[in-house]
N, C-alpha and C positions, 0 to 999 in steps of 0.2 A: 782323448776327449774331443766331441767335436760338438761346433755351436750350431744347432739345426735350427729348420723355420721350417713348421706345418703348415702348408696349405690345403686347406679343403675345397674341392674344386664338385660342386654339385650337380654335374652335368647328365641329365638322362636323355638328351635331342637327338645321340647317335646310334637310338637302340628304340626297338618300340614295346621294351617289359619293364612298365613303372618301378621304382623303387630304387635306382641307382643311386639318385638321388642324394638320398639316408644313407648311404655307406661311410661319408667324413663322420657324420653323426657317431654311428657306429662303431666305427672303428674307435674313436674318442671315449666312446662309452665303454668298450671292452680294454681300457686302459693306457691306452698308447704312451702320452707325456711322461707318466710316472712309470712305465715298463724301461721306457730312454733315458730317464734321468738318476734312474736305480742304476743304470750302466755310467753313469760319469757325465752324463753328455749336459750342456747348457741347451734346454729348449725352449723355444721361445714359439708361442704358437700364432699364429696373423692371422686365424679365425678363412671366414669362405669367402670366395668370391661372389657375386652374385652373377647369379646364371638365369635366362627366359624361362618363361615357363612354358610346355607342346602346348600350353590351353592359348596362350598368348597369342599367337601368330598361327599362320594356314604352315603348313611343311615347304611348302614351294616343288621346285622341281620332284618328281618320280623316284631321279635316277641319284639324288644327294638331296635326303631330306635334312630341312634347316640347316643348310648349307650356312649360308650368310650368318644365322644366329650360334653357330660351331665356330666360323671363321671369326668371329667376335669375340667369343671364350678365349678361343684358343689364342686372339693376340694377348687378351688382357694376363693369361695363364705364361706366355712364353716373357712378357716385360717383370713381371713378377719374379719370374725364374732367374730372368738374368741379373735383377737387382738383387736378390738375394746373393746371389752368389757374388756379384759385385760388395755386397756390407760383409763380407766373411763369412758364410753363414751356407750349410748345404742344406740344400732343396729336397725337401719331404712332403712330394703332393699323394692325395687321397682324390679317388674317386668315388663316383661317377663312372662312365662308361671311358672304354678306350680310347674315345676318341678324344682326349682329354692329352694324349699323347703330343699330338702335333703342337703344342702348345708347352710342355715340360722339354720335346726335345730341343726343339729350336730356341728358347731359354737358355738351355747350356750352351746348345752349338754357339749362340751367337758370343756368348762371352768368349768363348776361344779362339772363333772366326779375328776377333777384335784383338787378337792375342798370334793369330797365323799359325794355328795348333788347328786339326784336327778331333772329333769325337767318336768312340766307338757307342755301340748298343746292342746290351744284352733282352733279347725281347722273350720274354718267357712266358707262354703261354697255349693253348691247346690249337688257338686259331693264327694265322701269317699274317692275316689285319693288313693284306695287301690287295683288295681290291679296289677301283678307281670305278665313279659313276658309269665307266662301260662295260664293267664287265659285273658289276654288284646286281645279283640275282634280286636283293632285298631294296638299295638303296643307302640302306642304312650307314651312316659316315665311320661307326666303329668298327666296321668290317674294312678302313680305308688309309686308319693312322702311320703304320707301318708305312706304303706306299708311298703317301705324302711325305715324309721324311725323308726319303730315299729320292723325291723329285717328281713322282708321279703324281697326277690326279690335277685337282679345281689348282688354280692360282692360287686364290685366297688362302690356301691351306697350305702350298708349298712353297710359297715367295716369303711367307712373314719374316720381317726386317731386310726383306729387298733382295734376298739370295737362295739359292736353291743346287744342290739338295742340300739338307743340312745333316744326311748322313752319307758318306760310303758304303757300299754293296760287304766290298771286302772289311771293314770294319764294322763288319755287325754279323748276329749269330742268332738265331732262333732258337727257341730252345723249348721240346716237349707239344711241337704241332701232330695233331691226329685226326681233325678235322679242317677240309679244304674244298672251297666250292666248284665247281668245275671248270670253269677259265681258269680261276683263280692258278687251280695245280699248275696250270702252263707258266704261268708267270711265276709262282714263285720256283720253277725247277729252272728258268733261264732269269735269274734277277741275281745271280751274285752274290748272294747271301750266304752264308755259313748257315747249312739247315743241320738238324739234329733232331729227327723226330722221334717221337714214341719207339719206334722199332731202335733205335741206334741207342738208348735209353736201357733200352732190353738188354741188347747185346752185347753193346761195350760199358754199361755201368755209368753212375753219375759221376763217378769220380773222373772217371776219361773224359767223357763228354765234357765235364768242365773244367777240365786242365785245357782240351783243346780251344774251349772258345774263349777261352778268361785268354789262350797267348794270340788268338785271333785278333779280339775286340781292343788290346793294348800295344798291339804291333805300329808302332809309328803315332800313334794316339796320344793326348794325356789323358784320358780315361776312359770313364764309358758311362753310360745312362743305365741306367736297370727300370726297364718298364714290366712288371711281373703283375700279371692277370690273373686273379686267385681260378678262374676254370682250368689253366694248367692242372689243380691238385686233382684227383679224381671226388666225382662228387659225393663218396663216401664219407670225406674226410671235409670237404666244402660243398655242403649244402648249396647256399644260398650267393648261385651266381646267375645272368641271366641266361647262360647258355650253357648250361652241363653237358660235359660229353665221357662217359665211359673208358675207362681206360686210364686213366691220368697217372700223372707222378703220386708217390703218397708220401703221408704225411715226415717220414727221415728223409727220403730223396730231396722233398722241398727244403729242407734245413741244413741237410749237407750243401746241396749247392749254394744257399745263401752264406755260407758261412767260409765254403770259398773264396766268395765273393769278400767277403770282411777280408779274409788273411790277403787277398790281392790287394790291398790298400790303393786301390785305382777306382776306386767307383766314384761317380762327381757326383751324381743326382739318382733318387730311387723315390720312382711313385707305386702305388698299390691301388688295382682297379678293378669294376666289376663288382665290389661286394652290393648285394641287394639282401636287407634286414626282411622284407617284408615275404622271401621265399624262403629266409633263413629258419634255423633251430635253434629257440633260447641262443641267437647271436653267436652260435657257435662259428660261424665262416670268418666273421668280425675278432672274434678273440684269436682261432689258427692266425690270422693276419699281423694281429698284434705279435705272435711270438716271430712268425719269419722276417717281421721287420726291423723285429730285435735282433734275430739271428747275424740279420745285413749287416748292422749296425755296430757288432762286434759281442753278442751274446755267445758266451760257450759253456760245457755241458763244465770243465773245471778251468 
């Protein structure tokens, strides 16, 4: 049994297709608290944060829009994180877009940093979310959470609590990338990451793949983060994300590995991002969400 705390973190600034927003909603609505609490778990939920609105403010710079107003989220997101985990309690944030990451991972990091422990991260999802304002075709900052973790990109996003990076290259794994923007490929094929894309997914099975990076992500580590972007699933099975791409994991693959993930009893923190209601079906993305978060959380078939 574990005691968790929901945060809903409403952030759509790092994407420019409304409706991310509504995803903590969402996902709430398709059940979540009582899916956790049918498991054993004591949940306690802390409701959202509050996040800018795009109508509020101009975007600022081209090359990192609402930079400043993401850098702001994402401290309030990463002090949250870490005080959670400081009252006993694991970290269960909802998105919003991905860029909601830099703010969940350095939350953990920093409790551990303060502890002289290391964090792994398992980044699960279709895109590397490792571009930096020079090389982002879009701008857009969800295409940049990855990176910043890892050290690269704005200050703002990669110093939060005065240190950086707040992950290792070698303690972190990707997991089900199939789209990548054209620098981008360059950097994530020399950045040290443990990749594992679609094709190695194909070839060697989920089950390999996740023995390999669950002993990656835990190697010298006390845990790891699970940042899982429901666009990983193929958009068959997840409608309503804001960037679908062809080809994805489906819907066993996504639940065997989360549920590896449970039997690893190493996971510290696990957020869920991307779901958007208003591209959705009858809330169908929102409900798959609710089961794989169950899965994480220690759901099994007996």
């Amino acid at each position: 049994m574990l005691r968790i705390r929901v945060l809903g973190v409403p952030l759509d600034l790092g994407q420019e297709r409304r409706g991310v927003d509504m995803g903590p909603s969402a996902v709430r609505a398709a059940g979540l608290n009582q899916a956790l609490k049918s498991l054993g778990h004591d949940v306690q939920d802390a409701g959202n944060i509050h996040v800018r609105l795009p109508e509020e403010q101009p975007f600022g710079s081209q090359s990192a829009k609402y930079l400043k107003e993401i850098a702001e989220t994402s401290q309030e997101v990463a002090e949250r994180t870490r005080q959670t985990l400081a009252d006993g309690y694991f970290p269960l944030s909802l998105g919003g877009d991905h860029s909601m990451a830099v703010g969940t991972i350095a939350g953990v990091a920093k409790f551990y940093h303060d502890r002289n422990q290391e964090i792994g991260c398992l980044w699960i999802d279709a895109h590397a979310d490792m571009n930096t304002p020079e090389t982002s075709p879009s701008g857009n900052i969800h295409g940049m959470p990855f990176a910043a973790s890892l050290g690269h990109g704005p200050e703002s996003l990669t110093n939060i609590f005065g240190f950086a990076p707040k992950l290792k290259a070698k303690n972190c794994a990707l997991i089900g990338i199939r789209d990548l923007d054209g620098h981008e490929r360059q950097v994530v094929r020399g950045s040290g990451v443990n990749l594992f894309t679609m094709r190695e997914i194909d070839e060697m099975g989920m089950r390999n793949v996740m023995d390999r990076a669950l002993t990656m992500v835990t190697k010298g580590t006390a845990g790891f983060v699970v940042s899982f972007d429901m666009d990983v699933v193929d958009p068959d099975d997840a409608p309503g994300v804001g960037t679908p791409v062809r080809g994805g994991i489906t819907y066993r693959e996504a639940h065997l590995a989360l549920e590896m993930i449970a039997d690893s009893g190493k996971m510290l923190a696990f957020e869920l991002v991307e779901i958007n209601p208003i591209i959705d079906v009858m809330n169908k993305t929102a409900i798959l969400g609710v089961g794989f978060t169950a899965s994480a959380l220690g759901k099994r078939i007996l």
